[in-house]
C-alpha positions in Angstrom: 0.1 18.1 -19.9 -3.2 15.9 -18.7 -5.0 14.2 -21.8 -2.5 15.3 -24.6 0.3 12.3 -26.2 3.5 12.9 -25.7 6.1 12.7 -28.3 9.3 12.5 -26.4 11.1 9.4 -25.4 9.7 7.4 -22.0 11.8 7.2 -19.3 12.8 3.1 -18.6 10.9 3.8 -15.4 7.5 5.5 -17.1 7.8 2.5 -19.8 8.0 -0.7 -17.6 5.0 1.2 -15.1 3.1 1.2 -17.8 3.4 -1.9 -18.7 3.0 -3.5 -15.7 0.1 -1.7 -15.6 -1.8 -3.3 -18.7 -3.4 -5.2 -15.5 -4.9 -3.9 -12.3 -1.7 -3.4 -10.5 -0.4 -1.9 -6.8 2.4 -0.6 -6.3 3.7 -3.7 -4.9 3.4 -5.6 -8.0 4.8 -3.2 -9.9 7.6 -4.2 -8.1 7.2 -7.3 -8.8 7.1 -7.2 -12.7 9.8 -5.0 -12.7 12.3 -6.9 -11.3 11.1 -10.4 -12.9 10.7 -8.8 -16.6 14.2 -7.3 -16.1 15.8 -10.3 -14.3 17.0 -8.2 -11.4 18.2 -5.3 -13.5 15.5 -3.0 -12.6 14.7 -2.8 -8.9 12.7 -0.2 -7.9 13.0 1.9 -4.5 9.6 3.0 -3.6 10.5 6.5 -4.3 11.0 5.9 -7.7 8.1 3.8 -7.8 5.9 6.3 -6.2 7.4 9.2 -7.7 6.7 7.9 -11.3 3.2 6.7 -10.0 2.7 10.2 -9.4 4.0 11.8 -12.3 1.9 9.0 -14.6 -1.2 9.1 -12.7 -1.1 13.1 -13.2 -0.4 13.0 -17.2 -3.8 10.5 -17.3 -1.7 7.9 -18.6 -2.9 5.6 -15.1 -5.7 6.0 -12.9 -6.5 4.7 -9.7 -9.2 2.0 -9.4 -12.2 2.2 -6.7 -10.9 0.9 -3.4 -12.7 -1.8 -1.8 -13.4 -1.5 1.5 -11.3 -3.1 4.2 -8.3 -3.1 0.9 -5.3 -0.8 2.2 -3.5 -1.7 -1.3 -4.6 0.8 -3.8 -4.5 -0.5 -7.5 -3.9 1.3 -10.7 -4.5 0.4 -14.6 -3.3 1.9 -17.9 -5.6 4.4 -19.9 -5.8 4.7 -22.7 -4.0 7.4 -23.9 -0.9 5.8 -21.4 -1.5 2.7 -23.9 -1.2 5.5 -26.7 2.4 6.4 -25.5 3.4 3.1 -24.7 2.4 2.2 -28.1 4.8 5.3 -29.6 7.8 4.2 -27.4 7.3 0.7 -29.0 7.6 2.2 -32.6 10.5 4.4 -31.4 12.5 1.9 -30.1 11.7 -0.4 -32.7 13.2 2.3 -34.8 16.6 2.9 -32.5 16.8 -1.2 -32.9 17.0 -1.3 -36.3 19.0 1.7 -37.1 21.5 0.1 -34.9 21.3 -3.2 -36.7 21.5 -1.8 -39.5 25.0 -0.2 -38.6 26.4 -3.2 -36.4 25.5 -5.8 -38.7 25.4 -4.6 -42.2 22.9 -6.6 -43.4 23.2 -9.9 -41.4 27.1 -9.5 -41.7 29.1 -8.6 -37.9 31.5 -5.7 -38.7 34.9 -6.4 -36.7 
């Protein structure tokens, strides 16, 4: 589904990718991010890593930047129809957020 917005919900692992990816990133320092966003939550093996890598880079959603030569670490960056879903997940989990709000707090009041 190359070049086309998806409408269903990101995986955690698709979502924090992508955003690691707002800046030239390897795979390395996807890691990285990861794990420091999350505070240890989120560690990813590198067959997750590269599997989802894989799966984005196919969609368009990242794309590999021109290798220097002599630089074994190959770098990726978000396009911009991957900042187009990352931008729909936002909305949809802004929506989730509120709608449970809504329910838990009953307008600023703790039920229980």
């Amino acid at each position: 589904m190359k070049d086309k917005v998806q409408e269903t919900p990101l995986t955690e692992t698709a979502f924090l990718v992508l955003l690691a990816m707002y800046q030239p990133n390897h795979g390395y320092g996807v890691m990285q991010f990861v794990e420091e966003k999350t505070k240890g939550r989120v560690v990813f093996g590198p067959g997750t890593l590269y599997g989802a890598i894989n799966n984005l880079s196919k969609k368009g959603w990242i794309e590999a930047l021109p290798v220097e030569d002599g630089d074994r670490k190959k770098e990726y960056i978000i396009t911009d129809l991957g900042k187009q879903q990352v931008e729909m997940e936002m909305e949809r989990l802004k929506e989730v957020y509120e709608i449970g709000m809504e329910v838990i707090w009953k307008g600023g009041k703790k039920d229980g």
